[in-house]
Residue, then its C-alpha position, 0 to 999 in steps of 0.5 A: x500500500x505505501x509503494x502505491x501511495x508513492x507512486x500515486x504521489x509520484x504520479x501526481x508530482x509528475x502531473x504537477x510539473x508538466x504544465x511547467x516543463x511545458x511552458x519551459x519549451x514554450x516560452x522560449x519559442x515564444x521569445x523566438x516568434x517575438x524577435x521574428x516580430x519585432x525584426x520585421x519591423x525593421x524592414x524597408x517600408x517601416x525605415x521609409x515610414x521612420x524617415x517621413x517628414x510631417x512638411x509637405x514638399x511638393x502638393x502635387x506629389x504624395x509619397x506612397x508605398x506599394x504592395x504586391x498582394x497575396x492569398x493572405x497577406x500583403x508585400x511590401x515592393x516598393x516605394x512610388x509618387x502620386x500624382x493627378x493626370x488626364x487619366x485621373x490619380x496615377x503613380x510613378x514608380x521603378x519598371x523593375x517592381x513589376x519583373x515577370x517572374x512575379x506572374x500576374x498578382x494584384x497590387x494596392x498602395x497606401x499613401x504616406x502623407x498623411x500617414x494611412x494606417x492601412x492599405x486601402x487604394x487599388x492598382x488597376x493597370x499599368x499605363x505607360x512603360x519605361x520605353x515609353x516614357x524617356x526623356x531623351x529619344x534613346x531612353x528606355x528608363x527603369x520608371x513606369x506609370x501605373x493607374x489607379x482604381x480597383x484592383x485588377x492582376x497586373x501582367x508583370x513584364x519587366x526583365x530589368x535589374x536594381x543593379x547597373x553592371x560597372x563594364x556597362x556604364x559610362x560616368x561624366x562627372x556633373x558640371x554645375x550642382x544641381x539639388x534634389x529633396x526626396x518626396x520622403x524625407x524631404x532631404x536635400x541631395x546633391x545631383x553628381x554626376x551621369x550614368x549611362x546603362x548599356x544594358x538599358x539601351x544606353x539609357x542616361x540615370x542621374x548620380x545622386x550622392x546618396x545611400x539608398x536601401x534596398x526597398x526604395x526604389x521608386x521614391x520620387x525626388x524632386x528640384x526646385x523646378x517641380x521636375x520630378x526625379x525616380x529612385x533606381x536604387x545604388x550600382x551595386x559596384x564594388x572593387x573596380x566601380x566604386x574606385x571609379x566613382x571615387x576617382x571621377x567624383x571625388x565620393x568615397x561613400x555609396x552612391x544611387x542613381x535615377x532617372x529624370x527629370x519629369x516634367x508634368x503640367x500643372 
């Protein structure tokens, strides 16, 4: 009777300690999903959102982020300017947002300025692709329009990279300083420069002296003439592009390059 007693007792103080074993390999994994959580905030579309400025820079442009959407949840792809043309609200952004390998998702945006907690606005078709919309005869740029209005599958196309291969680009060092101020942040950045893309049919970007993340392609940056600049992201040089860039520039630090300038009437 007492050995069953024991192991009864035994039993019971077995039971007792499962809850706590229990929550012992549970509340580590937990701490594992609350890390995860709190890293993806760090993600692009939080550090565009940490580096908005309250100040409107331009009216006629509004910051925006787009998301691709899936079955369940949305994805952040990139940043865009929204503007009012003949065809309605419509936003300009980076051609390589929409590459083909992504097949034919939906996308939505939400503005930045005011801050829109949720994504509620929908992409309905793209208007004008980047071989259309050159500012020079040659031009095919990384930029595209796109319309908005209920959402629609967009026909992804584009085969174009973030990144200019340094054996396929000519540099020019700018002759005068010229300023642009990023529709986000509303920073002041300097133009240094020129660079044209063999790979983007001899396509002439604009060498901004800034270090952009992965995430912002497609903010808009505009001068003091209201002429509106598109965000490609950096060269993704090392070794040999950076040296260049440092020899003809003068500029040590990572540096981006876009396209422009737009002009849009008023």
């Amino acid at each position: 009777m007492k050995n069953k007693d024991k192991k009864a007792n035994t039993k019971k103080g077995f039971r007792f300690l499962y809850p706590i074993v229990i929550l012992a390999v549970l509340i580590p994994l937990a701490l594992v999903v609350l890390v995860m959580i709190s890293r993806s905030k760090d993600d692009a579309e939080h550090i565009i959102v940490n580096k908005l400025t309250k100040t409107e820079i331009k009216s006629r442009f509004t910051p925006v982020e787009i998301y691709r959407l899936g079955k369940n949840e949305a994805f952040f792809a990139g940043s865009g300017s929204l503007f009012v043309g003949s065809e309605g609200e419509q936003i300009i952004t980076s051609e390589h947002l929409f590459r083909k390998e992504l097949g034919n998702p939906e996308f939505a945006f939400r503005k930045i300025r005011p801050l829109e907690p949720e994504i509620t606005h929908g992409i309905h078709a793209i208007l004008h692709k980047g071989i259309e919309l050159g500012v020079r005869p040659s031009d095919s740029p990384d930029v595209v329009i796109i319309k908005t209005g209920d959402t629609r599958p967009i026909v992804c196309y584009s085969d174009r990279t973030l990144f200019v291969r340094q054996d396929q680009a000519d540099i020019t060092k700018a002759d005068k300083l010229v300023t642009v101020r990023s529709l986000v942040s509303g920073e002041s950045v300097r133009i240094v420069g020129t660079l044209k893309s063999v790979h983007d049919s001899g396509t002439e970007y604009v060498i901004l002296d800034y270090s952009s993340f992965s995430g912002e392609s497609g903010t808009g940056f505009v001068d003091e003439n209201d002429q509106l600049y598109v965000l490609k992201g950096i060269p993704g040089w090392t070794g040999e592009g950076k040296t260049k860039v440092e020899k003809l520039l003068g500029i040590s630090r990572e540096v981006s390059i876009a396209y422009g300038p737009f002009q849009f009437r008023k």
